[in-house]
C-alpha positions in Angstrom: -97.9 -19.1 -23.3 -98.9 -22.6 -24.0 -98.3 -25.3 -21.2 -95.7 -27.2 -23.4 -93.4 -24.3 -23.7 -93.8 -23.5 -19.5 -93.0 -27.4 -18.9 -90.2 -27.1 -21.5 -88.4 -23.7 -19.4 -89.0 -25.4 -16.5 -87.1 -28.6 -17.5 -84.3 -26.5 -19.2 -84.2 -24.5 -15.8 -84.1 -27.6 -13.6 -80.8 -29.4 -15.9 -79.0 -26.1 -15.8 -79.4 -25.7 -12.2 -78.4 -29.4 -11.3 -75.4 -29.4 -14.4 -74.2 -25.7 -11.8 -74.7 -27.6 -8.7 -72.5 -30.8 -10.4 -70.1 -28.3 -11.6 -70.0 -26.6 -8.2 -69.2 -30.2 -6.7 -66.8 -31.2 -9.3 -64.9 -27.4 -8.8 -65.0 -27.9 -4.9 -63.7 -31.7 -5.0 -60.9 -30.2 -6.9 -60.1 -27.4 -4.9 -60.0 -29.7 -1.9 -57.7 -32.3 -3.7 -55.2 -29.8 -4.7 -55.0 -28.2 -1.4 -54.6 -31.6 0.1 -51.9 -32.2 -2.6 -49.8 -29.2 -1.6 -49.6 -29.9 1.8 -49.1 -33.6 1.6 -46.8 -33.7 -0.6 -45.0 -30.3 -1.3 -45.3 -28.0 1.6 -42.6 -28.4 3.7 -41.9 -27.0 7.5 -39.5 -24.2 8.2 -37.6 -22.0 5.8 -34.4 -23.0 3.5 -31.8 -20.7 3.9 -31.1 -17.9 1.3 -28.5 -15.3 1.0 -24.7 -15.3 0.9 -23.4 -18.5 2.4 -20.6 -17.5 5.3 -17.3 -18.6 5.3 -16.4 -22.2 7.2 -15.1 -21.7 10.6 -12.2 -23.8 11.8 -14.2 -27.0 12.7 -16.4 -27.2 9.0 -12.9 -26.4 7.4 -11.4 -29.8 9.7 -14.6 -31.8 8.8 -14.2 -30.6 4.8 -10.5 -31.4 4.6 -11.6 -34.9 6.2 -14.2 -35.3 3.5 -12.1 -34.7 0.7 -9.5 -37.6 2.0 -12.3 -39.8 2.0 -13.1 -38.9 -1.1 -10.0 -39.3 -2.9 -9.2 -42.3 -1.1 -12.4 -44.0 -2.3 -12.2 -42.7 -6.0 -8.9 -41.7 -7.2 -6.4 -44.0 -5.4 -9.2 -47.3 -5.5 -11.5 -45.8 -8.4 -13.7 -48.0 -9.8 -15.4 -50.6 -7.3 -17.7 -52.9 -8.1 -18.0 -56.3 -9.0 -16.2 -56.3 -12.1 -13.5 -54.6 -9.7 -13.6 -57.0 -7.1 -10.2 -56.5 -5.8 -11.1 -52.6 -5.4 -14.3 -53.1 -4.1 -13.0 -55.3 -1.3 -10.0 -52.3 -0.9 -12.9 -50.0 0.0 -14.2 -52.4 2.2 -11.0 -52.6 4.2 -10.4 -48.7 3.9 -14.0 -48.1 5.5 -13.4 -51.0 8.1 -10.3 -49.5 9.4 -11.6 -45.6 9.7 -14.8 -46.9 11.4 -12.5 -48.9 13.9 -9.5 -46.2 14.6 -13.1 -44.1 15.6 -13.9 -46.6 18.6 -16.1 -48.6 17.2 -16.7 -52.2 16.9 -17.4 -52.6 13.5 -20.3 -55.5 12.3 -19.6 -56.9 8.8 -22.8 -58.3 6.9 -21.7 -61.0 4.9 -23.6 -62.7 1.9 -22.4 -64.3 -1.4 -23.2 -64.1 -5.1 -21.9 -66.4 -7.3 -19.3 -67.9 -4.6 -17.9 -64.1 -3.7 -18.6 -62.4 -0.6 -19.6 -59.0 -0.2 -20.2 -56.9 3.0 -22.4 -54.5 4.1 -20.0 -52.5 7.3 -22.0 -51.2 10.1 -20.6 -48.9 13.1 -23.3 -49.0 16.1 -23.8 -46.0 18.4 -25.8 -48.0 21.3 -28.6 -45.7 22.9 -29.0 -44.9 26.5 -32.4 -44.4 27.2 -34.1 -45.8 24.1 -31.8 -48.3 22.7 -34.2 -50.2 21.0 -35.7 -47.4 18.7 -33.0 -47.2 16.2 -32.0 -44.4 13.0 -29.7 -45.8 10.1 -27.5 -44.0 8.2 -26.0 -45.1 5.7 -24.5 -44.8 2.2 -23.3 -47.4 -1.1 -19.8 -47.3 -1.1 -19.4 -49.1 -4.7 -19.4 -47.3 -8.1 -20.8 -47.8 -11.3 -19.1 -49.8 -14.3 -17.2 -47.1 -15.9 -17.3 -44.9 -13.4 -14.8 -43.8 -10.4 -17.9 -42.6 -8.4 -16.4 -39.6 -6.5 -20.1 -37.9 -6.4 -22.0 -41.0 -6.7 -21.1 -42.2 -4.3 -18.2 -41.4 -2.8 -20.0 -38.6 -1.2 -22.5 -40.0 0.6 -20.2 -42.7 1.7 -17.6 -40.2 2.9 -20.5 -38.1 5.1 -22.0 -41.8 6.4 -18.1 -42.0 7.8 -17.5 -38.4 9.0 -21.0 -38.8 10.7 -19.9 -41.7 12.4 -17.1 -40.2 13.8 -18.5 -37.1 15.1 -20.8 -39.0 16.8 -18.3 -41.5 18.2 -18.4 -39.7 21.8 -21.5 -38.3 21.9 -24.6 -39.8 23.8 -28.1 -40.4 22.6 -31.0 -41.9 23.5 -31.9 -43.6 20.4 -29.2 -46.3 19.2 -27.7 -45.0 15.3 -26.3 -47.4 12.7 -24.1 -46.4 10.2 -24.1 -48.4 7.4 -21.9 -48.1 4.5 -23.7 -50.7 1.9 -22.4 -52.8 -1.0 -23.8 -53.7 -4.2 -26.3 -50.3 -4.9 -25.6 -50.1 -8.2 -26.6 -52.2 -11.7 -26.7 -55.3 -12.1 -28.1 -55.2 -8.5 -30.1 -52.6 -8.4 -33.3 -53.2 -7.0 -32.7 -57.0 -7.0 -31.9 -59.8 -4.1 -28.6 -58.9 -4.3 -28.6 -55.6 -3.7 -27.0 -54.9 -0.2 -29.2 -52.4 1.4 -32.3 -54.8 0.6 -30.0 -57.8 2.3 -29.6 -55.5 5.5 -33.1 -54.4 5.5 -34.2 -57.8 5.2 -32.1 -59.0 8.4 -33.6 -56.4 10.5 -37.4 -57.2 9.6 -36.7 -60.9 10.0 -35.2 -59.8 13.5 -38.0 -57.6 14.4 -35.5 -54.7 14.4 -38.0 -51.4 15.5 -36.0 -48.9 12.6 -37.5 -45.7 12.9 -36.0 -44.0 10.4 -33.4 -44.3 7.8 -31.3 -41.6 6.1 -29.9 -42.4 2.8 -26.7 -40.6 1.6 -27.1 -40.4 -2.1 -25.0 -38.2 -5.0 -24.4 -35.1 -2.3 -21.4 -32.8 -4.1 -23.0 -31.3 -7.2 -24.4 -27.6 -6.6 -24.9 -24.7 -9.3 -26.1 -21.4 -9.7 -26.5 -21.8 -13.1 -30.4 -20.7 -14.3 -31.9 -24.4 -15.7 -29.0 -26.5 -14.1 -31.8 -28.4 -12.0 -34.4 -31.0 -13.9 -37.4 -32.3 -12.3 -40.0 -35.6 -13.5 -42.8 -33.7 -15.1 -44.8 -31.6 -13.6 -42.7 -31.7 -10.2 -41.1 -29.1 -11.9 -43.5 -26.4 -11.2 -42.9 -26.6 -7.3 -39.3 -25.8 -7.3 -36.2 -23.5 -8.2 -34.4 -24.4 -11.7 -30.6 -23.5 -9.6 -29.3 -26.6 -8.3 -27.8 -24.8 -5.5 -29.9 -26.7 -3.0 -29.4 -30.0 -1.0 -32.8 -32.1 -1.7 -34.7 -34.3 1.3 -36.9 -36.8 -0.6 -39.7 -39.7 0.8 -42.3 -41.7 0.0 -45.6 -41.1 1.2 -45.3 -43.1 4.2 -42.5 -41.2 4.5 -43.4 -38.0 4.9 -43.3 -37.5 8.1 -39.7 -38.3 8.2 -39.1 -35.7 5.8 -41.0 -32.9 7.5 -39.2 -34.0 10.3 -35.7 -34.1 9.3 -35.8 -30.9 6.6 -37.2 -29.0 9.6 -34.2 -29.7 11.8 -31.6 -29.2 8.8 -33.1 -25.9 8.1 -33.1 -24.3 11.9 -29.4 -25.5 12.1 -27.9 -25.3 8.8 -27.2 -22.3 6.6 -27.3 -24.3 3.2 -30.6 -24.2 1.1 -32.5 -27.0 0.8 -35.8 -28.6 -0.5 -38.0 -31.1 0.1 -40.4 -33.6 -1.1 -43.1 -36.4 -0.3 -44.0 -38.1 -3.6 -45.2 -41.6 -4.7 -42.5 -44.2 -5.0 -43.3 -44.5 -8.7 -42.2 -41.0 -9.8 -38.8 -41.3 -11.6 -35.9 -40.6 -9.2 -38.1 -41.1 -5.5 -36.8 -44.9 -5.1 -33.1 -44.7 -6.8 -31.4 -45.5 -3.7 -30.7 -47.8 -0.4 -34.0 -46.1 1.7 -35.8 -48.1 -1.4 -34.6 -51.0 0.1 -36.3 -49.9 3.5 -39.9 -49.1 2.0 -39.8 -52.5 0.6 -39.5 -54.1 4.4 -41.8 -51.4 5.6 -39.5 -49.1 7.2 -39.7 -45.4 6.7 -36.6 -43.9 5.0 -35.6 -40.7 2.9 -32.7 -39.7 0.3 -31.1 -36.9 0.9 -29.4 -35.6 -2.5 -28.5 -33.0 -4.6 -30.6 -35.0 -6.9 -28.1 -37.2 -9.1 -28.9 -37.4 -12.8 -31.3 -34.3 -12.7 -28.7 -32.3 -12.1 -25.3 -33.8 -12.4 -24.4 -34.4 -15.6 -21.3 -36.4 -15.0 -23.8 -39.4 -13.3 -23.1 -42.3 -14.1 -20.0 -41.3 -16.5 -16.4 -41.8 -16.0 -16.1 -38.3 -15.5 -17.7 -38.2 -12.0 -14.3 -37.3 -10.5 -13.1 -35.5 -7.5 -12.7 -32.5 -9.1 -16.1 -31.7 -9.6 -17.5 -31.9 -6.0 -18.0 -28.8 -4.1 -16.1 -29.7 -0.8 -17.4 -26.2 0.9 -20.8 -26.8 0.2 -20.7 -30.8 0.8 -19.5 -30.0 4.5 -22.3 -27.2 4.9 -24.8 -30.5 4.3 -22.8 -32.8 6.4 -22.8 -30.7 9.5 -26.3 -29.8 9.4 -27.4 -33.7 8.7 -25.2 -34.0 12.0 -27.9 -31.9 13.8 -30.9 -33.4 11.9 -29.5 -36.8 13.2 -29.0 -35.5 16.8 -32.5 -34.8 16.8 -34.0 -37.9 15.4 -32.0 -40.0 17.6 -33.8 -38.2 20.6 
């Protein structure tokens, strides 16, 4: 064979074998990235809960009935609260002010103004004994969309950051817990100056305020069995159930530890099912809340949700009534977020 055609087979032999060895490396790096993926951001601690859901026993069916009050109160008898409802706004205010206080405590009001009107973001302080300084917030908007009575969103979450507060009225920790109900969540504030949770957020980082953690109560009474009832951003889709049947733990990823943290408590103590994420603030959905306002003053903080507009198709609508909240299911969540807080707050 002529030299040419040896030094040709031996150059077409050397680029195959470096183009495998590049392919090898591009296969690996991909291997490691999606294993790294999974973990970071999608595997979660612990097991949710499947199988038939038991009946309440007589303190769930207390806390439920309780719930339900709240509820009405907040969206059928003062409906619509916002600032195009100023009035009814200002009635919630005074309906939260007076539950926190016939529960024992001192209740702080957060003042600011927009446009000469005062708002208020209420906060009911459980003071730690042996680490008062490390604090947990917990809180929840109490206002409604324009148009909307807001008996889901966000009457719930409003009505469990109460009911939280007064289960743990009398009970010691070691970690001081805030609950917070905040004003001003929804458009035109959303994610502006105005918006009350950034307000409260601010305070504490300009007071050097150590928050380690804080729980956002977000759209929390919507569940179905229905195959396709739950919706996920693209292509979150393929790491979860399509039955929104399941109460969702959400964080950034500075969050994420928080979220491992608190889905693992809710899961060893609660009997719902329940899922859990880590994702980057920029996929639709992550930030749509008050812990948004948290990450923005560097403060880790989760949503926990039965996932609002991917799901509940009454968000946002003047149909998002009373009537459609699961009350059973909405107390299953409450009482185990009562353990996931007893936990973080120690």
């Amino acid at each position: 064979m002529p030299s040419s055609s040896r030094n040709s087979q031996a150059k077409i032999q050397l680029i195959n074998k470096s183009a495998l060895i590049r392919l090898g490396v591009l296969i690996s790096t991909l291997i490691v990235i999606c294993v790294w993926g999974w973990f970071a951001l999608f595997w979660m601690p612990e097991k949710s809960y499947s199988g038939q859901l038991k009946p309440l026993n007589r303190q769930e069916i207390i806390l439920r009935n309780l719930l339900q009050e709240d509820v009405k109160k907040l969206a059928d008898e003062i409906g619509e609260r916002n600032a195009n409802n100023y009035k009814r706004l200002n009635a919630a205010v005074d309906f939260l002010k007076t539950a926190f206080s016939q529960a024992s405590y001192q209740v702080k009001e957060q003042e600011y103004k927009i446009n000469g009107r005062s708002y208020y973001n209420l906060v009911a302080e459980k003071i730690g004994i042996k680490k008062p300084n490390e604090i947990i917030v917990v809180g929840g908007h109490y206002d409604s969309v324009f148009g909307s009575p807001g008996a889901n969103d966000n009457g719930t979450g409003a009505a469990a950051t109460l009911e939280l507060a007064r289960m743990f009225a009398q009970q010691k920790t070691n970690r001081t817990i805030r609950f917070v109900e905040f004003t001003n969540e929804e458009p035109p504030f959303f994610w502006t100056e105005d918006m009350g949770s950034l307000v409260f957020a601010k305070q504490l980082k300009k007071q050097n305020e150590n928050i380690v953690g804080m729980l956002s109560l977000e759209t929390m009474g919507y569940f179905s069995d229905r195959v396709d009832s739950q919706k996920y951003p693209f292509p979150i889709g393929l790491f979860y159930p399509n039955q929104g049947n399941f109460i969702a733990f959400i964080g950034n990823l500075k969050s994420g530890d928080l979220v491992r943290k608190a889905i693992a408590s809710f899961r060893r103590n609660a009997e719902f099912p329940s899922q859990g994420a880590v994702l980057p603030s920029g996929v639709p959905g992550v930030g749509w809340s008050d812990h948004w306002s948290f990450w923005q003053q560097d403060y880790p903080g989760i949503m926990v949700t039965d996932t609002a507009p991917y799901r509940y198709v009454y968000y946002h609508k003047e149909e998002d009534t009373t009537d459609k909240i699961d009350f059973d299911k909405l107390t299953r969540v409450v009482s185990g977020l009562a353990k996931v807080i007893a936990n973080l707050a120690e």
